[in-house]
Biopython code that builds the backbone (N, CA, C, O; Angstrom):
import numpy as np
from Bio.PDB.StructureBuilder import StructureBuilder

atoms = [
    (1, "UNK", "N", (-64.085, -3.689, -104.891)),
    (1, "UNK", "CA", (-63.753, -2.294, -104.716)),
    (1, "UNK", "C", (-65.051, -1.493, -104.790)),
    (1, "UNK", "O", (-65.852, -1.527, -105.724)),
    (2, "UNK", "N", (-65.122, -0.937, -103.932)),
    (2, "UNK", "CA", (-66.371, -0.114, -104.222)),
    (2, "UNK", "C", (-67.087, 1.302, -104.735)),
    (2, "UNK", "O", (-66.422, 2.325, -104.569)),
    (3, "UNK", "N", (-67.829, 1.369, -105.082)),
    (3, "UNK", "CA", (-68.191, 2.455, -106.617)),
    (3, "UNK", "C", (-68.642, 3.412, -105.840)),
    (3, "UNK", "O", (-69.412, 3.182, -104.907)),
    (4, "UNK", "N", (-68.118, 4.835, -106.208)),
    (4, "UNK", "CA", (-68.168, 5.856, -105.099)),
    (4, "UNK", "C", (-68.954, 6.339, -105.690)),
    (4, "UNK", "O", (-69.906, 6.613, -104.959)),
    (5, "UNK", "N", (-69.207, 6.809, -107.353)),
    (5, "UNK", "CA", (-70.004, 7.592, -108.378)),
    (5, "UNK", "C", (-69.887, 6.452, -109.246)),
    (5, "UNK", "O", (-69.159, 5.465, -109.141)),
    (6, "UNK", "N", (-71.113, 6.902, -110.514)),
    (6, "UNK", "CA", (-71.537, 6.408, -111.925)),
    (6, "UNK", "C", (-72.137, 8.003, -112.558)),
    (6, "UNK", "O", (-73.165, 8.547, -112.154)),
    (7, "UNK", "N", (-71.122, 8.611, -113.736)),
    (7, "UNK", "CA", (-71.851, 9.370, -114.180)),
    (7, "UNK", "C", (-71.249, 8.839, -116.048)),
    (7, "UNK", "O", (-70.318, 8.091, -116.350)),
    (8, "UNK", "N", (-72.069, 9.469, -116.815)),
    (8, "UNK", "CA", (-72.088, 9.757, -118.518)),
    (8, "UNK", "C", (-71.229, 8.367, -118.393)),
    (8, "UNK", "O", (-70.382, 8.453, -119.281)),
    (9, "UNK", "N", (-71.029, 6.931, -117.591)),
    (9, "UNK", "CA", (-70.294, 5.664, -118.499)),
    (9, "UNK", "C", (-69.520, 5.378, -117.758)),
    (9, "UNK", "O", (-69.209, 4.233, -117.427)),
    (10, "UNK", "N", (-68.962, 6.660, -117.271)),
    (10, "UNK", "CA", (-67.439, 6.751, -115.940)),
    (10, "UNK", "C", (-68.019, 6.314, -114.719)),
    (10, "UNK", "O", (-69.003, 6.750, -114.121)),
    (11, "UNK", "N", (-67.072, 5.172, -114.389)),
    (11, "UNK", "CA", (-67.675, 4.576, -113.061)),
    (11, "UNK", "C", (-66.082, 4.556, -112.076)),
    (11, "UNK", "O", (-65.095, 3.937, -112.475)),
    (12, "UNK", "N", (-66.109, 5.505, -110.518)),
    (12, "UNK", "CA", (-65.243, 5.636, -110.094)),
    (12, "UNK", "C", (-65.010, 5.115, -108.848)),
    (12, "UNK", "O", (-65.840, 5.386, -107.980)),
    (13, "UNK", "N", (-64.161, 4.494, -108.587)),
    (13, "UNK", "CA", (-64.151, 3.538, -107.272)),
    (13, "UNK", "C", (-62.946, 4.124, -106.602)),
    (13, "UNK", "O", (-62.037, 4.709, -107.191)),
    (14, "UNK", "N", (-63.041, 3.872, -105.076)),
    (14, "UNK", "CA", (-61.696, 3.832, -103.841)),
    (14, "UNK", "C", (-61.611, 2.748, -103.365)),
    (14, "UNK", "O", (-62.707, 2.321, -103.003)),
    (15, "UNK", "N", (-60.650, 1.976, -103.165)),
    (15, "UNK", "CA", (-60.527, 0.914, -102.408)),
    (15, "UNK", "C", (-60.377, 0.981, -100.678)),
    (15, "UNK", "O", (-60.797, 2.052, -100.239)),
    (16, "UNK", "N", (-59.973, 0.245, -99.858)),
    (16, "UNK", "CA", (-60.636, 0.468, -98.711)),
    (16, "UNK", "C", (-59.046, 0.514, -98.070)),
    (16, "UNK", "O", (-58.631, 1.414, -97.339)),
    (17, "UNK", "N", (-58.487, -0.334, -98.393)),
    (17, "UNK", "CA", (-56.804, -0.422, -98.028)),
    (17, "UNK", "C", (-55.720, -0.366, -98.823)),
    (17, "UNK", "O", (-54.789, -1.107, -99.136)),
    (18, "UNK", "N", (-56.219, 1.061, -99.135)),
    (18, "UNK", "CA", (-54.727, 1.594, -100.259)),
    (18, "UNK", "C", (-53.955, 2.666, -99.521)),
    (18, "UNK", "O", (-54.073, 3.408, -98.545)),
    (19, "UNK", "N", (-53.003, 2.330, -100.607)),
    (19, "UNK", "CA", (-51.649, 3.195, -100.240)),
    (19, "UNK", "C", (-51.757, 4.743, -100.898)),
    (19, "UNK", "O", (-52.708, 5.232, -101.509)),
    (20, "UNK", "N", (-50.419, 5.363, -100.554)),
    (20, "UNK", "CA", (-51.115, 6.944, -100.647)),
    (20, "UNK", "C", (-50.097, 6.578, -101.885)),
    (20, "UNK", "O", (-49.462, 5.572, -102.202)),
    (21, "UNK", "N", (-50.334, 8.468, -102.659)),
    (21, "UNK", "CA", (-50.681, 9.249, -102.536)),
    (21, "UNK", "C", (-52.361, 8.606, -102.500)),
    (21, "UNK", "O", (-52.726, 7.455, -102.738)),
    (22, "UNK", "N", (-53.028, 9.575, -102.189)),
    (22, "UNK", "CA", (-54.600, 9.563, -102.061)),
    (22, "UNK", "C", (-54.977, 9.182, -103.729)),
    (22, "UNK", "O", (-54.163, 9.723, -104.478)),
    (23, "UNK", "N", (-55.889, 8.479, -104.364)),
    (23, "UNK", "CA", (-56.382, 8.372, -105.698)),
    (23, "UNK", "C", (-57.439, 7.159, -105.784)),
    (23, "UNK", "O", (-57.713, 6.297, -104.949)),
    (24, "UNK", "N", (-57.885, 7.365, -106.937)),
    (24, "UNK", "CA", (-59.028, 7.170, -107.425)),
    (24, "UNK", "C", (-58.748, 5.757, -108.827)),
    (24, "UNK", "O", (-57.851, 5.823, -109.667)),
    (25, "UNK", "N", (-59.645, 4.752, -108.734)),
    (25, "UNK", "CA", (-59.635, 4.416, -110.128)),
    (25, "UNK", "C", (-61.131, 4.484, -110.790)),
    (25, "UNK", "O", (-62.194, 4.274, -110.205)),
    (26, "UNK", "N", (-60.943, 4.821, -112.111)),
    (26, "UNK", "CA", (-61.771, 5.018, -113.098)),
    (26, "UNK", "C", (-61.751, 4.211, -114.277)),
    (26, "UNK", "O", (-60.719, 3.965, -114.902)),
    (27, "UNK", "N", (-63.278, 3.660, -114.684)),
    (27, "UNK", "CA", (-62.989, 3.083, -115.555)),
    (27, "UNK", "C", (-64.355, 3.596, -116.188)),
    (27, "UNK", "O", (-65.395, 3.847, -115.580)),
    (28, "UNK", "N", (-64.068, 3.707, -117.765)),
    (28, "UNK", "CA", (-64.787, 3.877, -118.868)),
    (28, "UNK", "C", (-64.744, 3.167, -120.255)),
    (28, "UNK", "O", (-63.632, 2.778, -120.612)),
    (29, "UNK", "N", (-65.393, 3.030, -120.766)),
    (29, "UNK", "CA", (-65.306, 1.459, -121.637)),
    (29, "UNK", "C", (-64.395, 0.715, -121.879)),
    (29, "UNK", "O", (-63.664, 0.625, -122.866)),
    (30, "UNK", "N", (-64.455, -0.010, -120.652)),
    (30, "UNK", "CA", (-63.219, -0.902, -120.652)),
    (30, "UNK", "C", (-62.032, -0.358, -120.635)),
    (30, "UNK", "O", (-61.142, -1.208, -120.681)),
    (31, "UNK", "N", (-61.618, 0.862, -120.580)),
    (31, "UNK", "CA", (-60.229, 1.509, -120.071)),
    (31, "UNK", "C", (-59.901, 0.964, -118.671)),
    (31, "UNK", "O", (-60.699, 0.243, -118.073)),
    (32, "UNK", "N", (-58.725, 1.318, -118.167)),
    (32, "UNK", "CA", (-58.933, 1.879, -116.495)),
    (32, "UNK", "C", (-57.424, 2.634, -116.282)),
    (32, "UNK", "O", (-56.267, 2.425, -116.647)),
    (33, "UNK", "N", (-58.187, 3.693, -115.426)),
    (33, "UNK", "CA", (-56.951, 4.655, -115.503)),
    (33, "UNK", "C", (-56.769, 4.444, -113.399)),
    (33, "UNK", "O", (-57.576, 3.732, -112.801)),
    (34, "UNK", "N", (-55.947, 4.978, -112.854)),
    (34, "UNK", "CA", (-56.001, 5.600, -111.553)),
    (34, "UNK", "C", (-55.365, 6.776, -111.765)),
    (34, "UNK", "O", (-54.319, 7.015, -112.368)),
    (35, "UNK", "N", (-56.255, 7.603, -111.097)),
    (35, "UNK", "CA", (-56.232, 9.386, -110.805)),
    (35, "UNK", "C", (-55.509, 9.494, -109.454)),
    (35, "UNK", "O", (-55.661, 8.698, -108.528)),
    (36, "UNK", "N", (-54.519, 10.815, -109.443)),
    (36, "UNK", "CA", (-54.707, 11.585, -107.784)),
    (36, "UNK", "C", (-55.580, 12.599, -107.857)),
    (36, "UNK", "O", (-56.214, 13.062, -108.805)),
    (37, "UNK", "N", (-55.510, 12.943, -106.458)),
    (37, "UNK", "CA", (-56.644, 14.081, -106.590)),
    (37, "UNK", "C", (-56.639, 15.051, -106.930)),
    (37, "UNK", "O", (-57.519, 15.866, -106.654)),
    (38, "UNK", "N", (-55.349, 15.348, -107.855)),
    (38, "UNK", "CA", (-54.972, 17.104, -108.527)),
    (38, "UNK", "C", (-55.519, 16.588, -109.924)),
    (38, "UNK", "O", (-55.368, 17.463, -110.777)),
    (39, "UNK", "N", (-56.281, 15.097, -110.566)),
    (39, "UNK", "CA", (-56.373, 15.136, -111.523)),
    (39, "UNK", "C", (-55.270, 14.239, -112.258)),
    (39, "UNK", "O", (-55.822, 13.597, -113.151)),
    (40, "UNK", "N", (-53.851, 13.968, -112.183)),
    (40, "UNK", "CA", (-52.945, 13.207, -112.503)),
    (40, "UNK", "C", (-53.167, 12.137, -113.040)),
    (40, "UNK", "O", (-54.110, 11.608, -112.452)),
    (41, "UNK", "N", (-52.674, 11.300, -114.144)),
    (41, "UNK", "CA", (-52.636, 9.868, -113.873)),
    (41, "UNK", "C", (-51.783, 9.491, -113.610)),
    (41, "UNK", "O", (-50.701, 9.941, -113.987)),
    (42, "UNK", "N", (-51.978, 8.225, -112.633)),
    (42, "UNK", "CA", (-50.574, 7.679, -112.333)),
    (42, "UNK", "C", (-50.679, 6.531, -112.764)),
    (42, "UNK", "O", (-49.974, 5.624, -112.323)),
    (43, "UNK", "N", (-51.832, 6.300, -113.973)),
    (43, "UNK", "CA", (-51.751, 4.307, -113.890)),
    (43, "UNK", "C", (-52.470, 4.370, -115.282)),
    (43, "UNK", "O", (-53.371, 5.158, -115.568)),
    (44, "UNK", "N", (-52.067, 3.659, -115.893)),
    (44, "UNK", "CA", (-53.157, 3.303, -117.079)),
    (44, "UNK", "C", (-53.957, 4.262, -118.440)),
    (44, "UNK", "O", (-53.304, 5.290, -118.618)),
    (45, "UNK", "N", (-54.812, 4.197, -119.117)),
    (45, "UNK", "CA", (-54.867, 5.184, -119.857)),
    (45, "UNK", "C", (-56.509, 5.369, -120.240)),
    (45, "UNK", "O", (-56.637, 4.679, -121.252)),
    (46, "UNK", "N", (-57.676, 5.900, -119.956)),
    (46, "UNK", "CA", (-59.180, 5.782, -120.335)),
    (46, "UNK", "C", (-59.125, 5.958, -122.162)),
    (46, "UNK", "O", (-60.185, 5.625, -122.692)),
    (47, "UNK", "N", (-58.565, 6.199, -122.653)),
    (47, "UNK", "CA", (-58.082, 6.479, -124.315)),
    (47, "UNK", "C", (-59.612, 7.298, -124.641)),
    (47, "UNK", "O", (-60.414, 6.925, -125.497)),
    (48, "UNK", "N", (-59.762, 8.356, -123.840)),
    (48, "UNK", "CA", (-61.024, 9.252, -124.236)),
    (48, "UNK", "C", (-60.938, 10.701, -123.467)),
    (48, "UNK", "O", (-61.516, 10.733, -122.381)),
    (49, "UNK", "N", (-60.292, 11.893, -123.897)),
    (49, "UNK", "CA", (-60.251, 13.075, -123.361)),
    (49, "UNK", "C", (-61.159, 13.467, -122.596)),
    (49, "UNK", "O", (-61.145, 13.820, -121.416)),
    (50, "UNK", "N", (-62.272, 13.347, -123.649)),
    (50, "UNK", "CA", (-63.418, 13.852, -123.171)),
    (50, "UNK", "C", (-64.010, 13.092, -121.020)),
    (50, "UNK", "O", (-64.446, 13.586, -119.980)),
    (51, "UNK", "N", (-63.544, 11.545, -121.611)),
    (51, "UNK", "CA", (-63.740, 11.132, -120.250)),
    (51, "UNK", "C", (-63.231, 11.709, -118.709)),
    (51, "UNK", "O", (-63.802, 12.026, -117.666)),
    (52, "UNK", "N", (-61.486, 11.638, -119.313)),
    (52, "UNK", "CA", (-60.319, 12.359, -118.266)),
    (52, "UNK", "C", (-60.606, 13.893, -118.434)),
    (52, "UNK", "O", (-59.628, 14.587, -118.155)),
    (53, "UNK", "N", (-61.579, 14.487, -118.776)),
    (53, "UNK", "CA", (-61.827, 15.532, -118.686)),
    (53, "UNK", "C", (-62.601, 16.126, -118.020)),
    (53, "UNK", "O", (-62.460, 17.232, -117.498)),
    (54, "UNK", "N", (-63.818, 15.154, -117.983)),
    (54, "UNK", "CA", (-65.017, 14.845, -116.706)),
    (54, "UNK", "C", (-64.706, 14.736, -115.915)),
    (54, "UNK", "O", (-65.061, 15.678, -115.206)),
    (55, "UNK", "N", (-63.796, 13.647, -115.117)),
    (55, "UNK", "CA", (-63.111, 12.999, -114.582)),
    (55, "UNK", "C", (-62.453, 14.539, -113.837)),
    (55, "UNK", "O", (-62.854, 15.245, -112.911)),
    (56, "UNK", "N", (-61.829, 14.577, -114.324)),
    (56, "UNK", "CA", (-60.918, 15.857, -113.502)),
    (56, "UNK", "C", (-61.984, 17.361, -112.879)),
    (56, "UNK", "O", (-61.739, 18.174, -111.988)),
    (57, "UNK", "N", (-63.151, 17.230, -113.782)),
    (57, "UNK", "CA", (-64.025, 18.134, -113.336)),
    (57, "UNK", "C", (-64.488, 17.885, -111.949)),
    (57, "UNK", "O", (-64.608, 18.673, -111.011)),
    (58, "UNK", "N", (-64.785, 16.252, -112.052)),
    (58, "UNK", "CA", (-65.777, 15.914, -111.058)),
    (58, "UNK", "C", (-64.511, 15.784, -110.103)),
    (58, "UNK", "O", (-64.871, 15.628, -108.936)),
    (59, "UNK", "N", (-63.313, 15.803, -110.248)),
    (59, "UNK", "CA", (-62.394, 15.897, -108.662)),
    (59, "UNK", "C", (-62.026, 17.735, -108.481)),
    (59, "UNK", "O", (-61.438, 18.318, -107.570)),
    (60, "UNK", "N", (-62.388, 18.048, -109.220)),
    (60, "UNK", "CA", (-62.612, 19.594, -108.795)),
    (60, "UNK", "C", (-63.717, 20.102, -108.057)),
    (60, "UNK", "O", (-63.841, 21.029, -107.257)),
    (61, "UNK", "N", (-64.618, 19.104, -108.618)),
    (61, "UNK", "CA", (-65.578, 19.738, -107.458)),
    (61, "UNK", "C", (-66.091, 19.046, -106.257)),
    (61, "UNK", "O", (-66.789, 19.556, -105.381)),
    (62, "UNK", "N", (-65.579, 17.573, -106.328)),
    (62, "UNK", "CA", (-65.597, 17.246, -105.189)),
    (62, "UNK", "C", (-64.347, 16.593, -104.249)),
    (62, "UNK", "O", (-64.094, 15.552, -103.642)),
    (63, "UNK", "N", (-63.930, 17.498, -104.451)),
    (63, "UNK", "CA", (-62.244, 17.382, -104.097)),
    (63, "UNK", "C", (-62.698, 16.731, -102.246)),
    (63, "UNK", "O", (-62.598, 15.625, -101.714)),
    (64, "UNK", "N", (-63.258, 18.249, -101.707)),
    (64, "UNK", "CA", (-63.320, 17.801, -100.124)),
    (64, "UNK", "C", (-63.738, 16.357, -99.809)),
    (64, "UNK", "O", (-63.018, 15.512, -99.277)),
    (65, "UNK", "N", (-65.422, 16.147, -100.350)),
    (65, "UNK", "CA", (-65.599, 14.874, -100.269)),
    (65, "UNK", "C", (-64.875, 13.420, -100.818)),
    (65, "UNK", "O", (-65.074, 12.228, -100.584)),
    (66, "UNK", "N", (-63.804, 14.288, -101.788)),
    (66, "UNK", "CA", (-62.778, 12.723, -102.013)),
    (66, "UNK", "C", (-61.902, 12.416, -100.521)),
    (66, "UNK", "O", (-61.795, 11.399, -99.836)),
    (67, "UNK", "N", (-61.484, 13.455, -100.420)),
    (67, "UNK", "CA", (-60.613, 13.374, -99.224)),
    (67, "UNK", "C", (-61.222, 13.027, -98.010)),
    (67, "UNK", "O", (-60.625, 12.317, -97.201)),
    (68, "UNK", "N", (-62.370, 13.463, -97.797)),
    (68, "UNK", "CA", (-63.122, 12.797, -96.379)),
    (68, "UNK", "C", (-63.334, 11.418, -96.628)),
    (68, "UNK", "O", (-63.426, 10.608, -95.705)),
    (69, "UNK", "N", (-63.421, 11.092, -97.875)),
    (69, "UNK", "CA", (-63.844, 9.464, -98.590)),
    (69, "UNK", "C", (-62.548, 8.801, -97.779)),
    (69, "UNK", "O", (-62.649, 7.852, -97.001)),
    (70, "UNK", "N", (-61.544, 9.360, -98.053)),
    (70, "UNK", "CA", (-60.053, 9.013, -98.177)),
    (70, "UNK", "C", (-59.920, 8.079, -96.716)),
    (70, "UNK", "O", (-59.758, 6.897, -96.416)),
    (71, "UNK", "N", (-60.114, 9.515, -95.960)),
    (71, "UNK", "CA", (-60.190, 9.522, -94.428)),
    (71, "UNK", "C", (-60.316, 8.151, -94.089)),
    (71, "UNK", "O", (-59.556, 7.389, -93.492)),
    (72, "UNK", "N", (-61.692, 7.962, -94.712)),
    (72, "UNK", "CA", (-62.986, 7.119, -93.897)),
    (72, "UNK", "C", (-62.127, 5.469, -94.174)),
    (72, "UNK", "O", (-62.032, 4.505, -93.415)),
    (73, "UNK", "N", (-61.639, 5.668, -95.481)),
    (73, "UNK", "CA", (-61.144, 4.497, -96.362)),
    (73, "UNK", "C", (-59.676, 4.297, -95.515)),
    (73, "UNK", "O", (-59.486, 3.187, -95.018)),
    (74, "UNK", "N", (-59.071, 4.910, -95.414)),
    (74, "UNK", "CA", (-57.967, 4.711, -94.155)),
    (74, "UNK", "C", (-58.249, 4.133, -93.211)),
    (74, "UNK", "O", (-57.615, 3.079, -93.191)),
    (75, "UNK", "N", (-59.080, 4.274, -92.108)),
    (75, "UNK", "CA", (-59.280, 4.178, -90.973)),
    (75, "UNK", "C", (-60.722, 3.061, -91.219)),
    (75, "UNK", "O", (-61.508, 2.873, -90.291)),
    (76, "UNK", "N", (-60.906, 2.385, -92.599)),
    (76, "UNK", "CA", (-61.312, 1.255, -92.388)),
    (76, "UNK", "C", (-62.953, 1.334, -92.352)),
    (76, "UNK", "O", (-63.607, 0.417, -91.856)),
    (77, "UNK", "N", (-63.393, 2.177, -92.760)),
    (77, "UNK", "CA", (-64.843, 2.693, -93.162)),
    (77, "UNK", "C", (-65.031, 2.627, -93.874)),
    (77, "UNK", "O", (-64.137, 2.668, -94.719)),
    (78, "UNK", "N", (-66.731, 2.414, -94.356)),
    (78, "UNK", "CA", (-66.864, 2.630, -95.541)),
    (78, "UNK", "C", (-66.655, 4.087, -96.617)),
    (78, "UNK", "O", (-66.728, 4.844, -95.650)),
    (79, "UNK", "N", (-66.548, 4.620, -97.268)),
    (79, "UNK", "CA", (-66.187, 5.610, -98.508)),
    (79, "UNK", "C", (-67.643, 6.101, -98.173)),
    (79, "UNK", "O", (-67.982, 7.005, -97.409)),
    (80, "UNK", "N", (-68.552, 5.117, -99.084)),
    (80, "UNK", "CA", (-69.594, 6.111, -99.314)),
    (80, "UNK", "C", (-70.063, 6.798, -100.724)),
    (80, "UNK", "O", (-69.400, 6.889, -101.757)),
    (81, "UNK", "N", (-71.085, 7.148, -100.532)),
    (81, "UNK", "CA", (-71.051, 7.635, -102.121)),
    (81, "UNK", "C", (-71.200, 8.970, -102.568)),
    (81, "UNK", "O", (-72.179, 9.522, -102.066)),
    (82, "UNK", "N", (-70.277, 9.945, -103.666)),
    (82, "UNK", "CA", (-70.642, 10.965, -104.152)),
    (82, "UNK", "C", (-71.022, 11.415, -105.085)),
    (82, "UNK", "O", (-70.657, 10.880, -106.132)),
    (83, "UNK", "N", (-71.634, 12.218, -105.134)),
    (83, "UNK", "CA", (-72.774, 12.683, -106.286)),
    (83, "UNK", "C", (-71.714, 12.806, -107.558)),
    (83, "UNK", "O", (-70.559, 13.226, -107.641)),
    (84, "UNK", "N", (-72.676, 12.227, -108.532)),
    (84, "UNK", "CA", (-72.003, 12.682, -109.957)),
    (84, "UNK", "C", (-71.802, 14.142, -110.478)),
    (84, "UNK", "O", (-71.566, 14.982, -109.610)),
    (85, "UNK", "N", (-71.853, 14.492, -111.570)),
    (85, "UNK", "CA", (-71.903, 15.377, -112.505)),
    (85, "UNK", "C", (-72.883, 15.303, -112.916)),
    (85, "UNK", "O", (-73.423, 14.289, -113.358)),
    (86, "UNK", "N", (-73.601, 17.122, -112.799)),
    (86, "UNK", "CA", (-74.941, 17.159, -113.389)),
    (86, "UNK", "C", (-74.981, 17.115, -114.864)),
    (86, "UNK", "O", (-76.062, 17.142, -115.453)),
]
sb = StructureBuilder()
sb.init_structure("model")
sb.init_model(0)
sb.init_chain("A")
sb.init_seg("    ")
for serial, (resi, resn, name, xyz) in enumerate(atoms, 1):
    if name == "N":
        sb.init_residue(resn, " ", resi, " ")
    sb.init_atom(name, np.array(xyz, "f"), 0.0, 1.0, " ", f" {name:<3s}", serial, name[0])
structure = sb.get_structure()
């Protein structure tokens, strides 16, 4: 699966042939959660606020580029990579 970002531990990947809704998995020490892109979990648990808190920042601000990721990852492209959190 491949690693879209690495920021503060949180390392966030898209897979290439997934199913919708659109989302994300994240993993941070040894957690692993999967996100949608409003921030949600729909899978699992990071057992660190502070992480799913980042986490939801960094899909706030790169909401567009998740979704163009999305695109690309649909139609069998690579994702690509987006910038962390400063």
């Amino acid at each position: 699966m491949p690693e879209i970002c690495r920021f503060f531990g949180i390392i966030i990947r898209m897979f290439h042939d997934e199913h919708n809704p659109p989302h994300i998995h994240v993993e941070y020490q040894g957690k692993k959660a999967v996100l949608d892109f409003s921030g949600n979990v729909l899978k699992g648990d990071l057992k660190s606020r502070t992480a799913l808190r980042l986490v939801r920042e960094w899909i706030d601000l790169r909401l567009h580029e998740l979704r163009a990721g999305w695109e690309r990852a649909q139609a069998g492209r690579e994702v690509g990579r987006i910038d962390p959190l400063d």
